[in-house]
C-alpha positions as CSV (number, residue, x, y, z in Angstrom):
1,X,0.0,0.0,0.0
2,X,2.7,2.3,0.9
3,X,4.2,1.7,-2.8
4,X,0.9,2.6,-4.3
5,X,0.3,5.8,-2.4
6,X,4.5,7.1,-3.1
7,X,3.9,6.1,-6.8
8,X,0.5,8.4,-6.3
9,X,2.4,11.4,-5.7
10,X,5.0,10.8,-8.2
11,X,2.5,10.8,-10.9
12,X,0.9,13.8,-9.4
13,X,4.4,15.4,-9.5
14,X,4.7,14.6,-13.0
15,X,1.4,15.3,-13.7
16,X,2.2,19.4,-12.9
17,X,4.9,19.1,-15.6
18,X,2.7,18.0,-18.2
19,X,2.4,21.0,-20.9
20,X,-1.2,21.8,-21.8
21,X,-0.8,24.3,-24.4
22,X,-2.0,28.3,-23.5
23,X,-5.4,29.4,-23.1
24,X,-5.0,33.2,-23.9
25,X,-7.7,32.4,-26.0
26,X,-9.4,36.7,-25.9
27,X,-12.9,35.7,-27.0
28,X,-15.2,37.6,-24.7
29,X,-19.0,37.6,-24.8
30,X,-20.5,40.7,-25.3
31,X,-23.3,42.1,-22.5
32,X,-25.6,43.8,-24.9
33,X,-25.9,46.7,-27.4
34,X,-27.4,50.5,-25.7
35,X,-30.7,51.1,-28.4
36,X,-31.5,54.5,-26.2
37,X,-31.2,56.5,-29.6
38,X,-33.9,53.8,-31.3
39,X,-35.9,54.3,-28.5
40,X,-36.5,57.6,-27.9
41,X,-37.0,58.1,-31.8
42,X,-40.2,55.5,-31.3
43,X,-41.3,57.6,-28.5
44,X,-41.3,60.3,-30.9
45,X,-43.8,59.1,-32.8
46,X,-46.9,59.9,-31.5
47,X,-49.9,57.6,-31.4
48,X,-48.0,54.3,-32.1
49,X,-45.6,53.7,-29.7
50,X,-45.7,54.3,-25.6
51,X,-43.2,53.8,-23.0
52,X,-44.2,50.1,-21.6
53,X,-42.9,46.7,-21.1
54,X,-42.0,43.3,-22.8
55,X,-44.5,42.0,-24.9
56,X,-46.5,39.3,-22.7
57,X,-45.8,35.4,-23.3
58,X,-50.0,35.5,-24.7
59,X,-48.4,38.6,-26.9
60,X,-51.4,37.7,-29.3
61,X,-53.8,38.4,-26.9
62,X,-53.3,42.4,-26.9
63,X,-54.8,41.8,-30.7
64,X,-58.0,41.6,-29.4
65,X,-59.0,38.6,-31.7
66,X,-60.5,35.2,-30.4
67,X,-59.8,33.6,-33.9
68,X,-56.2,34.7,-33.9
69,X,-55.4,33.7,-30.2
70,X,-58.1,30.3,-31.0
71,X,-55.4,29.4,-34.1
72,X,-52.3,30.1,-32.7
73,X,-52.6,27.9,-29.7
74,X,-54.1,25.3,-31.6
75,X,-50.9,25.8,-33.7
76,X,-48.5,25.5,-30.7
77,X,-50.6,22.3,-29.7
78,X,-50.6,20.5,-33.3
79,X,-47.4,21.8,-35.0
80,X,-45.1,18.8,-35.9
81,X,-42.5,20.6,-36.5
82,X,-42.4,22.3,-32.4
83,X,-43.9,18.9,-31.5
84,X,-40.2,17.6,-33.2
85,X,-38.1,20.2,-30.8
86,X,-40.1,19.6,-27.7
87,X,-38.6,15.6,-28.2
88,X,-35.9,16.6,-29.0
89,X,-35.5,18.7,-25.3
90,X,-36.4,15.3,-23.9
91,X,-33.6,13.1,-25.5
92,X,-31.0,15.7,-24.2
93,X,-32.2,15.5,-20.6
94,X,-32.2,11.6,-20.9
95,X,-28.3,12.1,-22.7
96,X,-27.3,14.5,-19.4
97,X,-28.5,12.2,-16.7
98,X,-27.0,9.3,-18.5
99,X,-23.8,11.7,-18.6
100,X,-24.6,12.4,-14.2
101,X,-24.5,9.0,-13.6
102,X,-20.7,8.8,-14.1
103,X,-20.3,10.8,-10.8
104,X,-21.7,8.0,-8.5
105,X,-20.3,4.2,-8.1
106,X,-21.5,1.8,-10.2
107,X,-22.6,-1.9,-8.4
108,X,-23.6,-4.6,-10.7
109,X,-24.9,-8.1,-9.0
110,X,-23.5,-11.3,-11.0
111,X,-23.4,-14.8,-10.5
112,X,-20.4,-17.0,-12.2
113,X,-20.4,-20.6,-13.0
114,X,-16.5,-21.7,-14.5
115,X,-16.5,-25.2,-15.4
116,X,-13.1,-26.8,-16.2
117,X,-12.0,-30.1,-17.4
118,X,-8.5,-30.9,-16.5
119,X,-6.0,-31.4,-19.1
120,X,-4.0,-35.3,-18.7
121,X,-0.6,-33.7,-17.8
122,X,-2.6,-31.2,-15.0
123,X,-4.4,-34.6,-13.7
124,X,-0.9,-36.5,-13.7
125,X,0.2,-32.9,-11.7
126,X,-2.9,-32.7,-9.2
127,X,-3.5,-36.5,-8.8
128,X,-5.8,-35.5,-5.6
129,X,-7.9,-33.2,-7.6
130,X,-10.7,-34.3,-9.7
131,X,-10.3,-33.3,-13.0
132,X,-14.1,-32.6,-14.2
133,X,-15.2,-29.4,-11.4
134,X,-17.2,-26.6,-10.8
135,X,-16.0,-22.8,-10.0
136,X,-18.8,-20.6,-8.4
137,X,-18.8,-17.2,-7.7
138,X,-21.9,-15.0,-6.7
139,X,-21.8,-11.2,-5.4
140,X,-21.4,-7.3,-5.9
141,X,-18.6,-5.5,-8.1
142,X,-18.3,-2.1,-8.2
143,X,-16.3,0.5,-9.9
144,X,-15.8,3.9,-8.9
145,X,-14.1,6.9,-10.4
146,X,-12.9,9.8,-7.8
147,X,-13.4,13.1,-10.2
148,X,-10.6,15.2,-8.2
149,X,-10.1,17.6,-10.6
150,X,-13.9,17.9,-11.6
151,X,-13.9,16.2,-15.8
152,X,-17.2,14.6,-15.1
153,X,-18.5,17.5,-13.4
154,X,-17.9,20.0,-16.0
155,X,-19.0,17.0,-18.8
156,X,-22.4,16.6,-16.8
157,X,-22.3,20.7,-16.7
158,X,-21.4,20.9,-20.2
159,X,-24.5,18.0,-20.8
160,X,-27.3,20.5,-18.7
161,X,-25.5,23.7,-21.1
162,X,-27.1,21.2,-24.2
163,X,-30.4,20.7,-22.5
164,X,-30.9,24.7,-21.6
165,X,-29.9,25.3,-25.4
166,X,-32.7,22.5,-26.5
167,X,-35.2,24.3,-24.0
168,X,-34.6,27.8,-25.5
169,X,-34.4,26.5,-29.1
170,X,-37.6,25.0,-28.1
171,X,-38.8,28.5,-26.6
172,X,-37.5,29.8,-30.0
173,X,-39.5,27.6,-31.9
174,X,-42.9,28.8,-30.3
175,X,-42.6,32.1,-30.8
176,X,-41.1,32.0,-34.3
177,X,-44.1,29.4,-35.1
178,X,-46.5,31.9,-33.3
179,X,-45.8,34.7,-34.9
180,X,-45.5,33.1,-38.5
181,X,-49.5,32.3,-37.3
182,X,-50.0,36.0,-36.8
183,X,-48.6,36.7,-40.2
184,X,-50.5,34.1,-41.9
185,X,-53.2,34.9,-40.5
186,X,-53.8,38.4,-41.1
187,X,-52.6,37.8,-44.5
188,X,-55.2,35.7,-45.3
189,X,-57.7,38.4,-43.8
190,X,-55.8,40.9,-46.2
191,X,-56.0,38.8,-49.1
192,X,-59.8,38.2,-48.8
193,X,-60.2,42.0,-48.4
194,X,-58.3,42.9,-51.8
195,X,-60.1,40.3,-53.5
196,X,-63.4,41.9,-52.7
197,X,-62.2,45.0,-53.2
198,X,-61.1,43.6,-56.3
199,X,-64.3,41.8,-57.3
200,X,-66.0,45.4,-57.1
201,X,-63.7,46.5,-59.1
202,X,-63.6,44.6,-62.0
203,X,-67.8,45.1,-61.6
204,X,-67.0,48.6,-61.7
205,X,-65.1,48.1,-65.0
206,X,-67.2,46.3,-66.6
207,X,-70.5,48.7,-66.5
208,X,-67.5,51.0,-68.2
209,X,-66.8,49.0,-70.9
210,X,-70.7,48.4,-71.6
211,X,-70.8,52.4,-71.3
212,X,-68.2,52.7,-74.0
213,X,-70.0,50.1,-76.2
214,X,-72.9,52.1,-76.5
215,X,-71.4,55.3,-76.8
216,X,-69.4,53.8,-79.7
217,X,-73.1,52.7,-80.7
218,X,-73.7,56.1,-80.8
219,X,-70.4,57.4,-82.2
220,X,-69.4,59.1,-79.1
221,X,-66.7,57.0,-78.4
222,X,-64.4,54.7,-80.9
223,X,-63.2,51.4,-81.6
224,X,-59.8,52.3,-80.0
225,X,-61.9,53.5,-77.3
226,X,-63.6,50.2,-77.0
227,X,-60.6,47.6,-77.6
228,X,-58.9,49.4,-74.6
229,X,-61.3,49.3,-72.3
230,X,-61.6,45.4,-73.0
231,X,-57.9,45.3,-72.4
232,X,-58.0,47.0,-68.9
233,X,-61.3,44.6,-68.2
234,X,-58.3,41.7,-69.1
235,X,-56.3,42.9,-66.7
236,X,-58.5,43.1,-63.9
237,X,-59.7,39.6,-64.8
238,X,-55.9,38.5,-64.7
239,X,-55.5,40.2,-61.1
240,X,-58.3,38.8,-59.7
241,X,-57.0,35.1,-61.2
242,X,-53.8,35.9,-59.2
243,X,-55.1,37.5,-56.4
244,X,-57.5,34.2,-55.6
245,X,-54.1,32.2,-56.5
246,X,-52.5,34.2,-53.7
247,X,-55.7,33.6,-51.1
248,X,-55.3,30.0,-51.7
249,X,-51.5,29.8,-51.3
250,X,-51.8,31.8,-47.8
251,X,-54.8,29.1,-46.9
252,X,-52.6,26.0,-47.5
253,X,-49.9,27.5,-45.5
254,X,-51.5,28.8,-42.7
255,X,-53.5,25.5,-42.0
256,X,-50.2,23.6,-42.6
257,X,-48.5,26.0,-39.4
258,X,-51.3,25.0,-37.3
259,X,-51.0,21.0,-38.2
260,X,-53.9,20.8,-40.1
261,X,-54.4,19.2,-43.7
262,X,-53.5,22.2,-46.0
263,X,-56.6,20.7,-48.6
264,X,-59.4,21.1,-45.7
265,X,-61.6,24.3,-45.4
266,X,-60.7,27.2,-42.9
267,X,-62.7,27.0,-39.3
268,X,-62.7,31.0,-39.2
269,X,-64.3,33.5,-41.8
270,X,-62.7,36.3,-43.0
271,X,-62.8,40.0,-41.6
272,X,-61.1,42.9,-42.2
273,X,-60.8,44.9,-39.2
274,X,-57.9,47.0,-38.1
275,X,-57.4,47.6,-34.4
276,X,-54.0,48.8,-34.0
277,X,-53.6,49.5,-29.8
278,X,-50.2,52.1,-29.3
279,X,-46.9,49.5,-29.3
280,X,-44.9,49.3,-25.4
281,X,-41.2,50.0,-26.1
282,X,-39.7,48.8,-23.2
283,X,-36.8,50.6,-20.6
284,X,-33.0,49.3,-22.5
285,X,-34.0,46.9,-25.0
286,X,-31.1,46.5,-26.1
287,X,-29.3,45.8,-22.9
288,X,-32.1,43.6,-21.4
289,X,-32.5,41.2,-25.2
290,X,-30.1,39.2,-23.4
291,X,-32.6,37.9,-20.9
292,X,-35.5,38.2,-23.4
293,X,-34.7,36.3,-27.0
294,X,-34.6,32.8,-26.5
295,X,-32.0,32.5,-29.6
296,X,-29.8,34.6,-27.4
297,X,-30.0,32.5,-24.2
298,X,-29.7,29.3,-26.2
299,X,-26.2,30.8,-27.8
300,X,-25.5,32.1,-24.2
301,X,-26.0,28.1,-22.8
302,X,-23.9,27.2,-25.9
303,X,-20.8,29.2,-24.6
304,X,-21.5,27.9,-20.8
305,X,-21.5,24.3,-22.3
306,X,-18.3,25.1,-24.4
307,X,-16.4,26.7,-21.6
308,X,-17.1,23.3,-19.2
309,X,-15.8,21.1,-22.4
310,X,-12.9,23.3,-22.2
311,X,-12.2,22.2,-18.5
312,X,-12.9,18.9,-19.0
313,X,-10.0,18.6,-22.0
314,X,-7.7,20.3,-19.3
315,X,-8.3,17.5,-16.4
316,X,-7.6,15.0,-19.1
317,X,-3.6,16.2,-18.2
318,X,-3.9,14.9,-14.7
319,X,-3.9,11.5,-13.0
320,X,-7.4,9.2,-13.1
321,X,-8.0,7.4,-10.2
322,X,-10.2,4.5,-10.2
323,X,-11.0,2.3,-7.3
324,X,-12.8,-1.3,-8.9
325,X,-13.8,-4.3,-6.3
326,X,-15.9,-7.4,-5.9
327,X,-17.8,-8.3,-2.8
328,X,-18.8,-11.8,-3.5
329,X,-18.4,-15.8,-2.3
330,X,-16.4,-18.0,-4.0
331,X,-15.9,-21.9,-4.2
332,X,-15.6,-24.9,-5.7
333,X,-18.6,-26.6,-4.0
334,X,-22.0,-24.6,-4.5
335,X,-23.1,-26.2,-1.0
336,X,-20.7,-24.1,0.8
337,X,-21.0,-21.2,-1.8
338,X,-22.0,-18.6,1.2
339,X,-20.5,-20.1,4.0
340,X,-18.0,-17.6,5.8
341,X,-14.8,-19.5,4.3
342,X,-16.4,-18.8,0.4
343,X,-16.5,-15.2,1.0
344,X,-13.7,-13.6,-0.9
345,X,-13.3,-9.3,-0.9
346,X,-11.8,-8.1,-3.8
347,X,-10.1,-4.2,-4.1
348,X,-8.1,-2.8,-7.3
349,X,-7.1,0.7,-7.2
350,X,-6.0,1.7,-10.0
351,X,-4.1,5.6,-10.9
352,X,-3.4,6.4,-14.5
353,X,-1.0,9.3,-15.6
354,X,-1.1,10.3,-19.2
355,X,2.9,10.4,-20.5
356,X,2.7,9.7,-24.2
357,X,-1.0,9.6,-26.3
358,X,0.6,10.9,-29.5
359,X,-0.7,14.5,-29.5
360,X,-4.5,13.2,-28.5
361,X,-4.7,15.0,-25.5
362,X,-3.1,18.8,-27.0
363,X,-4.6,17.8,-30.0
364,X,-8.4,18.1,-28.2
365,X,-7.8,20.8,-25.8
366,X,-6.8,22.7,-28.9
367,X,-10.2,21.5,-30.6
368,X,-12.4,22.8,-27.3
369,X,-10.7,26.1,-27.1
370,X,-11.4,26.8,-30.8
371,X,-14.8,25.5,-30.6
372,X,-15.4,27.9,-27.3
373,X,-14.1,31.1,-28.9
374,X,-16.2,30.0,-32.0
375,X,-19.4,29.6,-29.8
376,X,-18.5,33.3,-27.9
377,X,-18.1,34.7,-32.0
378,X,-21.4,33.8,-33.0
379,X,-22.9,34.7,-29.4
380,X,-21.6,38.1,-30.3
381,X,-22.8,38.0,-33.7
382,X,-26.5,37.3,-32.6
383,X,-26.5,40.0,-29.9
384,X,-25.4,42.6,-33.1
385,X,-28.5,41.0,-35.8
386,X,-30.8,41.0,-32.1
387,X,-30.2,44.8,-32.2
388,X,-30.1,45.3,-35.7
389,X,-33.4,43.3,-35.9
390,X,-35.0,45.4,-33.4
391,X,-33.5,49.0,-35.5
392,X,-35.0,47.6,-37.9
393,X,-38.4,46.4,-37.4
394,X,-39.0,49.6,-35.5
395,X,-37.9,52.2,-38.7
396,X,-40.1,49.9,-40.4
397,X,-43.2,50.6,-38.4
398,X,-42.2,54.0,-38.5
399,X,-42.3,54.0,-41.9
400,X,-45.5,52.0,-42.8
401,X,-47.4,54.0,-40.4
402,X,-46.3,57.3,-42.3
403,X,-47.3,55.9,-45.2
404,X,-50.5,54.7,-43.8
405,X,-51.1,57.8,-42.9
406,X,-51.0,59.8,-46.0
407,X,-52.5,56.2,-47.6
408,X,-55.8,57.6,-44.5
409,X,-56.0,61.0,-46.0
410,X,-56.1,60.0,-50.0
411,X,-58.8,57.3,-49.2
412,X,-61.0,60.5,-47.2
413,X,-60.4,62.8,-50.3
414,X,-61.2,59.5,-53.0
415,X,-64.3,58.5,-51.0
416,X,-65.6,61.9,-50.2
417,X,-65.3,62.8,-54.3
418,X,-67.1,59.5,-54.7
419,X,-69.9,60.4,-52.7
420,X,-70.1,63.8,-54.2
421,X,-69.8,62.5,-57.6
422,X,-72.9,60.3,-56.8
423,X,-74.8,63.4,-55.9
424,X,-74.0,65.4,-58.8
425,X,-74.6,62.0,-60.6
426,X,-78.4,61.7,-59.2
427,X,-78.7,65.5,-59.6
428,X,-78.2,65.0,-63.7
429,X,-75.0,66.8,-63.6
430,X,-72.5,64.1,-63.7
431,X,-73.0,61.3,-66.2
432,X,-72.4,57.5,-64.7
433,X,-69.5,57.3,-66.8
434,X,-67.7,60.0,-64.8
435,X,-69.4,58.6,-61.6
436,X,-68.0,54.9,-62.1
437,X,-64.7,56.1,-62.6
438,X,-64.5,58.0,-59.4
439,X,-66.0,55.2,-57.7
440,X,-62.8,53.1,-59.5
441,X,-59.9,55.6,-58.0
442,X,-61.3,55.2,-54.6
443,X,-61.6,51.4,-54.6
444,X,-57.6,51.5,-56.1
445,X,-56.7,53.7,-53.2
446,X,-58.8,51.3,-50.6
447,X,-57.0,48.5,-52.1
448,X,-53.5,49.7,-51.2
449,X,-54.6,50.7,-47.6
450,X,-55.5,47.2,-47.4
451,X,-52.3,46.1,-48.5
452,X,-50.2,49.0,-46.3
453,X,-52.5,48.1,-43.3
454,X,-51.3,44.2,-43.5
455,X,-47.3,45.2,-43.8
456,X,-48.4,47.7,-40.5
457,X,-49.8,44.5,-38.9
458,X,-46.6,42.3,-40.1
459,X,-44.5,45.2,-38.9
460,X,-46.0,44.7,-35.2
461,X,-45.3,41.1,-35.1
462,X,-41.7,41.0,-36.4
463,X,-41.0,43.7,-33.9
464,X,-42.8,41.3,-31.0
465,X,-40.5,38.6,-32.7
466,X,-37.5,40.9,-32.2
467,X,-38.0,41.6,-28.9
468,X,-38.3,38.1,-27.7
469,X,-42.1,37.5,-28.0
470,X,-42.8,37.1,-24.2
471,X,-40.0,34.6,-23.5
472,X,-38.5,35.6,-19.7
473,X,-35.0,33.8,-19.4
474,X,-35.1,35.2,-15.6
């Protein structure tokens, strides 16, 4: 014993010589990008943004819509494709407690039967032994493996860094799938609007083009006059061909997000109604994205996990030290298999020092240092696109709602000429001719409010995507 525990120390000796390569590896994580500037612009604009909080995990609530909030939770229920994340969460915290259980003993129960038949020179050697016996042995080994310098810590660390990356990826996956919802959904609502819209229109240019026949039946108008106005009745015929095209792709997208069969029928009708409520901007959001986008945290967990693999490389350098044994009775006779004389305690401590592995050891530490400073790179990398997702997806909804706003007052002016044109129409003043195509401008201006309010809508939900969509990493 005295040998074992003076070679111990030897080994540990040598063990503090061994060379383990640098780790001046200057990779450091970033702590989050000041948006103040982006902020207080926001504020600026009156009417469509307010100093608040974080959106709410139910973000599609504040939309005031029972079909939206009915679809999307049907949609985090059904989807396959979060359904396929959410197992895979599961097979990483089965792979980390399988990983856990290399920090306790492990005691296996076994029974051994050896039989052995005597060779003719061993007989002529052991005359008094019988030649045809029996070797028994029944009892506990174990095997246990003292982590001094903490590798299967940091690998069971390293295995719970891979199962908070699954959880947020899986957090990721809901709100990327919820908001997708949002955005198929009101596009389908837009869709159904412009083709209405559309509809009318293509009514409205038809009682033109019988106008222009019968002028031209009269020799007010012309051919010319005619041939075109069958043209432009083409065109709206085409539009409303690709416009219905467009409704059906949205349908068989929408009811594929929400694990339905894309051929079925929609459960909801459709409604245009805009109900835009003033958008929170929450206090730092650039500082605080780090607790509130699940891609973050998961990239975040990914560095933690990286940094433990790292320490687990290094305490390859150093002595193992194993302690194996067997607890069980041994004997040739099975009668007096667990008598006190059978019983037979077995110990094997064993140390290992890595001298030579041809490079192995250097070779991964190297690997798991690179790999860390990689993981830290793109951790830093999705901080910046967080931040510039946010810049963005606010100037956006800047911008839309500008638009929408001139977009307001050229659909009062269109529709209060309409109306007036109808009077002076029913009056006798203003021919139908002159009355349908006032009616046409404000149907072409209420067709791309449609279209401005649906990007305002998608403009809302990217910016509830950028700023974490109610996920809470605290």
């Amino acid at each position: 014993m005295r040998v074992i525990i003076s070679f111990s120390f030897l080994l540990l000796g040598l063990s503090s010589c061994a060379n383990m390569g640098k780790n001046d590896h200057g990779a450091l994580p970033m702590k989050g990008i000041d948006l103040e500037g982006t902020r207080k612009e926001a504020l600026n604009e009156k009417g469509l943004f307010v100093c608040g909080d974080w959106p709410e995990k139910n973000w599609w609530d504040d939309f005031q819509d029972c079909e939206l909030s009915k679809v999307i939770e049907k949609a985090i229920r059904d989807n396959p494709s979060l359904q396929s994340v959410q197992a895979r969460v599961m097979a990483v915290k089965g792979e980390s407690d399988v990983v856990k259980s290399k920090l306790f003993p492990k005691v296996n129960a076994l029974f051994n039967l050896i039989w052995i038949y005597l060779s003719k020179d061993a007989q002529k050697a052991l005359p008094s032994l019988d030649p045809n016996f029996h070797f028994y042995t029944v009892g506990f080994d174990f095997t246990y493996e003292f982590d001094f310098w903490g590798k299967n810590k940091k690998l069971f660390l390293a295995a719970l860094g891979e199962v908070q990356t699954q959880e947020a990826l899986f957090a990721q996956a809901k709100i990327v799938l919820s908001t997708s919802v949002a955005i198929g959904y009101f596009s389908l609502q837009a869709a159904a609007a412009k083709l209405q819209v559309m509809s009318e229109l293509l009514e409205n240019r038809s009682k033109q083009l019988e106008l222009t026949i019968l002028r031209d039946t009269y020799r007010i108008a012309n051919l010319i006059d005619v041939d075109q106005m069958k043209q432009e009745v083409l065109f709206l015929q085409e539009g409303f061909s690709a416009l219905k095209e467009e409704l059906d792709l949205h349908k068989s997208s929408f009811l594929t997000l929400i694990g339905q069969n894309p051929a079925q029928d929609l459960e909801f009708g459709f409604k245009w109604k805009v109900n835009y409520i003033p958008f929170e901007i929450p206090k730092e959001i650039g500082l605080n994205l780090l607790a509130r986008r699940a891609d973050l945290a998961a990239q975040m967990a990914r560095v933690k996990k990286s940094a433990n693999l790292v320490g687990a490389a290094v305490s390859q350098f150093y002595p193992s030290v194993n302690l194996a044994g067997l607890l069980a009775f041994q004997d040739l006779d099975f009668n007096r298999l667990f008598s006190g004389q059978s019983f037979m305690p077995t110990l094997f401590p064993l140390i290992q020092l890595p001298i030579f592995q041809g490079g192995k050891l250097r070779a991964n530490l190297k690997e798991k240092l690179a790999l860390h400073e990689a993981a830290v790179y793109d951790y830093n990398d999705s901080i910046l696109r967080a931040a510039n997702e946010v810049v963005r997806s606010i100037n956006r909804l800047i911008s839309v709602n500008e638009q929408l706003n001139f977009q307001n007052t050229k659909s009062g002016f269109s529709k209060e000429i309409s109306q007036l044109t109808d009077i002076k129409y029913k009056q006798g003043i203003d021919s139908l001719y002159k009355l349908l195509q006032a009616k046409e401008k404000y149907l072409m201006v209420e067709m791309h409010q449609i279209e401005l309010e649906r990007i305002k809508y998608e403009s809302i939900i990217l910016l509830i995507r950028a700023l974490g969509g109610g996920y809470n990493r605290e």
